[in-house]
C-alpha positions as a Markdown table, in Angstrom:
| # | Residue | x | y | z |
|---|---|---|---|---|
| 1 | Unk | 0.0 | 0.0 | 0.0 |
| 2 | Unk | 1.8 | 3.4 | -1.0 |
| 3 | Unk | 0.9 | 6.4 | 0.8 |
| 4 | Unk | -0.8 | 9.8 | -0.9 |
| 5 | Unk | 1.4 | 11.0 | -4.1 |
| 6 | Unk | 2.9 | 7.7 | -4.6 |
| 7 | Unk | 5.1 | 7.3 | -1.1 |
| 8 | Unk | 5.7 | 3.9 | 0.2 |
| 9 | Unk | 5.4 | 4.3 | 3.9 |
| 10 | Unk | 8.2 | 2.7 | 6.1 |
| 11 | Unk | 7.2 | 0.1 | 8.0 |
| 12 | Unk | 5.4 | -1.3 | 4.5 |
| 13 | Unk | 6.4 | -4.3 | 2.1 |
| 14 | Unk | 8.7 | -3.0 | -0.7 |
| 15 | Unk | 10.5 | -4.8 | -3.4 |
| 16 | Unk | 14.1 | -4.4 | -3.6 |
| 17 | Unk | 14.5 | -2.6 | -7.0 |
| 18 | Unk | 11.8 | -0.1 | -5.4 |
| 19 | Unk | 12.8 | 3.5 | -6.6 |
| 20 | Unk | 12.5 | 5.2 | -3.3 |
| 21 | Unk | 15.1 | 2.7 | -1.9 |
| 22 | Unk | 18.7 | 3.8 | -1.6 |
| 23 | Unk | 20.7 | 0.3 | -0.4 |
| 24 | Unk | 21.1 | 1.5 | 3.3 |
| 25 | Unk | 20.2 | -0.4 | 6.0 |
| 26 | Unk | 18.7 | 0.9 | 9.3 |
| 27 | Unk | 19.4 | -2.5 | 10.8 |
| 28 | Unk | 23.8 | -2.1 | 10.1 |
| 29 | Unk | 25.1 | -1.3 | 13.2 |
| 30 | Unk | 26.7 | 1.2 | 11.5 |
| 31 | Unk | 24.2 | 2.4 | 9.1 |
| 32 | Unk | 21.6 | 4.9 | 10.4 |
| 33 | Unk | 22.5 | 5.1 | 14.0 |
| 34 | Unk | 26.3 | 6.0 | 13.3 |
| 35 | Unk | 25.4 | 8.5 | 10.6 |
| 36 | Unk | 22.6 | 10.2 | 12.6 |
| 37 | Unk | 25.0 | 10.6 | 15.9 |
| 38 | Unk | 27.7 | 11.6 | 13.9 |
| 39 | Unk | 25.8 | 14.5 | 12.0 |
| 40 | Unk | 23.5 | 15.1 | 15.2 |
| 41 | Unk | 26.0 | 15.9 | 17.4 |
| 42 | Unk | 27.9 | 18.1 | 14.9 |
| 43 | Unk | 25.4 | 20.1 | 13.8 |
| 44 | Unk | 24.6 | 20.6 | 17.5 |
| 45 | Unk | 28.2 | 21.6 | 18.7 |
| 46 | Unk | 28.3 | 24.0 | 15.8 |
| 47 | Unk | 25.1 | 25.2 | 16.0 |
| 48 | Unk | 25.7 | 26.2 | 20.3 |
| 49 | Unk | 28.4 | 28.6 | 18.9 |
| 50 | Unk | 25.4 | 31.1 | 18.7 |
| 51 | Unk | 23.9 | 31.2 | 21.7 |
| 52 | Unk | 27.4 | 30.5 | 23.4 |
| 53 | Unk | 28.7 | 33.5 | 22.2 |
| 54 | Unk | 25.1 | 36.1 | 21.7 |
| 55 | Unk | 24.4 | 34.6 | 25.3 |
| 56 | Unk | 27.8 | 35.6 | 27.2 |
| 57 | Unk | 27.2 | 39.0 | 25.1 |
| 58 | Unk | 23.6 | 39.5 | 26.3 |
| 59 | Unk | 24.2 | 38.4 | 29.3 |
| 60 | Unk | 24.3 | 41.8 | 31.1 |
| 61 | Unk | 21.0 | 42.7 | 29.5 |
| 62 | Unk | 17.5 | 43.2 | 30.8 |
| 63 | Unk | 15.6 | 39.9 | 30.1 |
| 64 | Unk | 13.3 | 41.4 | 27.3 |
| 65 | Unk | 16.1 | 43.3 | 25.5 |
| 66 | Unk | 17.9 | 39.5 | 25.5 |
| 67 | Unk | 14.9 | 37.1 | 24.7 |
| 68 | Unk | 14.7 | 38.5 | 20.4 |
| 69 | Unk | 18.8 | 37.6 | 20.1 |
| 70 | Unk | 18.2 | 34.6 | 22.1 |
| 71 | Unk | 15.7 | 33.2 | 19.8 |
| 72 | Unk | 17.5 | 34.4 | 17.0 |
| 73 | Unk | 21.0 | 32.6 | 18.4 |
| 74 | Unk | 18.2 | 29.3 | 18.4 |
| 75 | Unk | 17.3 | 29.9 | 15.5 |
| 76 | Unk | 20.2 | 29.6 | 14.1 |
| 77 | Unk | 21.3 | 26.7 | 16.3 |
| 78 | Unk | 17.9 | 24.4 | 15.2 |
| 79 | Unk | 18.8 | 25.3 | 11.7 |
| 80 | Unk | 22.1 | 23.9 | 11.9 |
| 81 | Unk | 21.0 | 20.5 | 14.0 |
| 82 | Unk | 18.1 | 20.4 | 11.5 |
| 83 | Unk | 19.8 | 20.8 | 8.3 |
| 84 | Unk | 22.5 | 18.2 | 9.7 |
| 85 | Unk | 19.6 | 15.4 | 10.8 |
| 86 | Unk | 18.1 | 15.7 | 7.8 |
| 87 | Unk | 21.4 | 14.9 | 5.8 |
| 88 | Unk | 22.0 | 12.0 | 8.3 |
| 89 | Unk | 18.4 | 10.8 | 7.1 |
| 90 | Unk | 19.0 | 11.1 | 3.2 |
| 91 | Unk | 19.5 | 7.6 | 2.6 |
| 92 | Unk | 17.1 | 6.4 | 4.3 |
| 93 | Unk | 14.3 | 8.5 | 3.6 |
| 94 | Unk | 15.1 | 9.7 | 0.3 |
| 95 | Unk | 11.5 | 11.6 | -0.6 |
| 96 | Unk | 12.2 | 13.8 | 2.8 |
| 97 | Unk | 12.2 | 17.3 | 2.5 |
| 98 | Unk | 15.6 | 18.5 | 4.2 |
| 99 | Unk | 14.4 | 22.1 | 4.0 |
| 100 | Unk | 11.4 | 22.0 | 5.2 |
| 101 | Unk | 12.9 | 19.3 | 8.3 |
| 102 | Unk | 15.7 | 21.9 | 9.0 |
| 103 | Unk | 13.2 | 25.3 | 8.9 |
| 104 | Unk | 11.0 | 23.7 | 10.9 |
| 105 | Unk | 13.7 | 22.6 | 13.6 |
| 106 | Unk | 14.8 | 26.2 | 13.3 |
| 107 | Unk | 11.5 | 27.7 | 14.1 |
| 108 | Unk | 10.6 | 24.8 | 17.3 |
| 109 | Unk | 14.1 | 25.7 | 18.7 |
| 110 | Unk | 13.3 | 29.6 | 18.7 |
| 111 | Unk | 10.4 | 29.1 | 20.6 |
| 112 | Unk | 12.3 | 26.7 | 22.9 |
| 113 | Unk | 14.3 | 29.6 | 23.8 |
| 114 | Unk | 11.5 | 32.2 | 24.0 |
| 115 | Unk | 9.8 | 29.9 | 26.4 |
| 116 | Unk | 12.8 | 28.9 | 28.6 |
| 117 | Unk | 13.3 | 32.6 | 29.3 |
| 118 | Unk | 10.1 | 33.9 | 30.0 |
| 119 | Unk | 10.1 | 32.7 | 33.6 |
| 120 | Unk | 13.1 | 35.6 | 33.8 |
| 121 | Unk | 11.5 | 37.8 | 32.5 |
| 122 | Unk | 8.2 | 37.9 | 33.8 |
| 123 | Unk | 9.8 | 37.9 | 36.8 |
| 124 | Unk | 8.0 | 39.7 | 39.9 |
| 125 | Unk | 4.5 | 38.9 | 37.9 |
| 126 | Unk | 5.1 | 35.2 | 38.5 |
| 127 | Unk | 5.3 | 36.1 | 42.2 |
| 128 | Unk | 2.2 | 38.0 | 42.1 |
| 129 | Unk | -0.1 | 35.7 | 40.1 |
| 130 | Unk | -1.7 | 32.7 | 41.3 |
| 131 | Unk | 0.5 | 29.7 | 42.7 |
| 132 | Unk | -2.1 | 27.2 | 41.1 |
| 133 | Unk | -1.7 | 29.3 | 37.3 |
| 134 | Unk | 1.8 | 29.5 | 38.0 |
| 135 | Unk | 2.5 | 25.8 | 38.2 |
| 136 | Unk | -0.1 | 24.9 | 35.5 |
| 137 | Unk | 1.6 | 27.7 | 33.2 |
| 138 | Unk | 4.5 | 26.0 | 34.0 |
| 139 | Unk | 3.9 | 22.4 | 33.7 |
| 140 | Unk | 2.3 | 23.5 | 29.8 |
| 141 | Unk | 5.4 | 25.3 | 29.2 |
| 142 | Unk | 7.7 | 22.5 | 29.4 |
| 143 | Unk | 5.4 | 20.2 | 27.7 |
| 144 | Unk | 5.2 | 22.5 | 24.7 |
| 145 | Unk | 9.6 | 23.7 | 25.3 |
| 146 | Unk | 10.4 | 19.7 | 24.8 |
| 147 | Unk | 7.9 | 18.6 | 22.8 |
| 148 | Unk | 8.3 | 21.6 | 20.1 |
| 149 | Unk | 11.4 | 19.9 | 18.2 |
| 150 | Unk | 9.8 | 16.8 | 17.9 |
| 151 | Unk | 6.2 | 18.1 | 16.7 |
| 152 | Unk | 7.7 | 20.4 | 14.2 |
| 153 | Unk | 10.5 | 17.0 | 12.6 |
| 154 | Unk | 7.2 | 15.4 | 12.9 |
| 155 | Unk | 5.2 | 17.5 | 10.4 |
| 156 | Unk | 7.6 | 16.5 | 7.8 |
| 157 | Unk | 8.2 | 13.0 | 9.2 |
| 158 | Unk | 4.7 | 12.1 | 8.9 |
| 159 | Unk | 5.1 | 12.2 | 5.4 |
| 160 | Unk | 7.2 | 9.3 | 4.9 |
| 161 | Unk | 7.2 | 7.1 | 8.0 |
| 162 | Unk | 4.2 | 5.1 | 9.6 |
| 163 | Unk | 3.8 | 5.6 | 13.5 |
| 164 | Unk | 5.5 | 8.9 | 12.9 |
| 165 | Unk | 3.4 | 10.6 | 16.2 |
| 166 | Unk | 5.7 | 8.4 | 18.5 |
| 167 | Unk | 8.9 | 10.8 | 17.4 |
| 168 | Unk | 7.5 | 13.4 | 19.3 |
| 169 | Unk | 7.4 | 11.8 | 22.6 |
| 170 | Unk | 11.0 | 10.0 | 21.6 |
| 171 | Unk | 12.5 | 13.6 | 21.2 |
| 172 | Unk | 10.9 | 15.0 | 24.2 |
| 173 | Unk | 12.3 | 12.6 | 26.7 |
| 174 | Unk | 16.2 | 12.9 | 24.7 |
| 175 | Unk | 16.2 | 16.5 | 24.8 |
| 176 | Unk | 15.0 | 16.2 | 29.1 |
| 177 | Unk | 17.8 | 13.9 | 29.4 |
| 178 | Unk | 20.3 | 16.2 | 26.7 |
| 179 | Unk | 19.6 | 19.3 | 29.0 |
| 180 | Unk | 20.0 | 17.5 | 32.5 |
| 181 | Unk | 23.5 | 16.2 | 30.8 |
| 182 | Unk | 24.3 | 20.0 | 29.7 |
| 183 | Unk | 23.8 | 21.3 | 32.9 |
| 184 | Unk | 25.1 | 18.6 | 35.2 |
| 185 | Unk | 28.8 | 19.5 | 33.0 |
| 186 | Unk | 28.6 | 23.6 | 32.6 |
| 187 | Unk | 27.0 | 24.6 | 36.2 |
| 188 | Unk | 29.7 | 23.1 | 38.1 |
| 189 | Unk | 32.4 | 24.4 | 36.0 |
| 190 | Unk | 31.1 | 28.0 | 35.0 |
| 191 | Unk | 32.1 | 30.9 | 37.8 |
| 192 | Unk | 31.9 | 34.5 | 37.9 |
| 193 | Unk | 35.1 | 36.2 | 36.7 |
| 194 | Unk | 36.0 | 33.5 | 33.7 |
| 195 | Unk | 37.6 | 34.7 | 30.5 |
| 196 | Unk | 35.3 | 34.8 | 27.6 |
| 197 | Unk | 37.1 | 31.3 | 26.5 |
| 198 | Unk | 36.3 | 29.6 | 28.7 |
| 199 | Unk | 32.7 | 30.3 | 28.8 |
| 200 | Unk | 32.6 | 29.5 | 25.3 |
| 201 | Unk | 34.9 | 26.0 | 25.6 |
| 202 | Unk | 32.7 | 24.6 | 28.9 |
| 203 | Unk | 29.4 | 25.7 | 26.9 |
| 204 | Unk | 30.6 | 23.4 | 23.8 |
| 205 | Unk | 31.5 | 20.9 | 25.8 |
| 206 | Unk | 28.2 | 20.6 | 27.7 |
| 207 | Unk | 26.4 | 21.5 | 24.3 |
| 208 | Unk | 28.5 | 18.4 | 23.1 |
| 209 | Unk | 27.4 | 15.9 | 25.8 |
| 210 | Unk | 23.4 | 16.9 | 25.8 |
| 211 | Unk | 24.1 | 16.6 | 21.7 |
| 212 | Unk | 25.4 | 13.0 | 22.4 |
| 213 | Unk | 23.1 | 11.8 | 24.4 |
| 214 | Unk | 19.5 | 13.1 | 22.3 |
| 215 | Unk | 21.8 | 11.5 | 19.2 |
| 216 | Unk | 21.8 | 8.4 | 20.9 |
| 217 | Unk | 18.2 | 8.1 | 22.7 |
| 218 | Unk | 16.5 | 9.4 | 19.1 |
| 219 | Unk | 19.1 | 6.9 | 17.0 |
| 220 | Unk | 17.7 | 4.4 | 18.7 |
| 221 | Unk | 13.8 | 5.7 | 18.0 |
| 222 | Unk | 14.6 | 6.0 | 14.4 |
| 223 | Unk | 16.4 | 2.4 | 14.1 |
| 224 | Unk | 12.9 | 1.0 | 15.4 |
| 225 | Unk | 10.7 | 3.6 | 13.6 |
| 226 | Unk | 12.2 | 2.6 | 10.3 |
| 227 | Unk | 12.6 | -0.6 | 10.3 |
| 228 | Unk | 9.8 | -2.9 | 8.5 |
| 229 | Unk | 7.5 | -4.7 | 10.7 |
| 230 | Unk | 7.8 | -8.4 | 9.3 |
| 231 | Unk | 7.8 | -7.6 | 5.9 |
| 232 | Unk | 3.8 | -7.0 | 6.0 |
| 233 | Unk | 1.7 | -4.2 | 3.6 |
| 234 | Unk | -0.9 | -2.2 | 5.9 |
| 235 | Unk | -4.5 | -4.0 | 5.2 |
């Protein structure tokens, strides 16, 4: 059964002279799961440069003067990690889009960062408002901070891969455990009075372990996501 416009969905039967095939094997231990850590972590370590670097420059701004050049820092950031997944994915999903995967991992990671800094700079209004519409803005918040990535790979995703909803959930959890990684490398080390350098090296390095691990956790996913299920076409 091939999906709207002529796709074959993953996860169906295929011949192996099928067009949309390109001779790479999820299942190769180092097939998809290599190439996708490999690019995912790069394009992640490159892509921190901007926030590493507009962060330590806005850092002695007011909270709304910082929040438009921190977006625009993860902007360019999700671009980067975007653009570098979808390459990582070429082979195996030949009909994706790697713009429209990329731009829309650009766009989710601006709004991760517009979210994780509102609680700054709302500041004394969080104090003043309700405890009970404080914790409930809160708990929507991070839903919508982790979940953003995966929703917006999963627009394009859905496209080309059955039981694509579950990437959503998959990148949520790797991108919990990528930030408690970050953090549990760059809080101990970063201290007032360090060099520029320095902020920048530790911030790579951290960006470089939470990259690692969400490569890993959603390498796995995808192994799973794309491989067929026993061969079977959908009834």
């Amino acid at each position: 059964m091939t999906a709207p416009h002529g796709r074959l969905l993953v996860g169906e039967s295929r011949r192996p002279d099928h067009p949309t095939m390109s001779g790479a094997d999820p299942d190769r231990p180092h097939g998809l799961l290599g190439r996708w850590v490999r690019w995912t972590v790069a394009g992640e370590v490159l892509g921190f440069v901007a926030p590493a670097v507009l962060g330590m420059v806005s850092a002695a701004w007011s909270p709304a003067e910082a929040i438009p050049t921190m977006m625009a820092a993860g902007a360019v950031e999700g671009l980067l990690v975007g653009g570098a997944q979808a390459h990582a994915l070429a082979p195996f999903v030949p009909a994706l889009r790697s713009t429209r995967f990329a731009v829309g991992t650009s766009l989710a990671a601006a709004l991760a960062y517009l979210l994780g800094m509102l609680p700054s700079a709302l500041g004394p209004r969080l104090v003043e408002a309700p405890r009970a519409l404080v914790v409930l803005a809160g708990l929507l918040g991070g839903i919508v901070l982790l979940g953003c990535i995966g929703a917006a790979q999963w627009l394009e995703l859905r496209r080309h891969v059955d039981r694509a909803w579950t990437w959503i959930a998959t990148t949520a959890a790797a991108w919990l455990l990528g930030l408690a990684a970050f953090l549990l490398i760059a809080m101990p080390l970063w201290h007032p009075g360090q060099g520029s350098a320095a902020i920048v090296a530790i911030g790579l390095v951290a960006a470089g372990a939470m990259a690692t691990t969400v490569a890993i956790v959603t390498g796995w996913a995808l192994r799973r996501l794309l491989a067929p299920r026993g061969g079977k076409s959908r009834p």
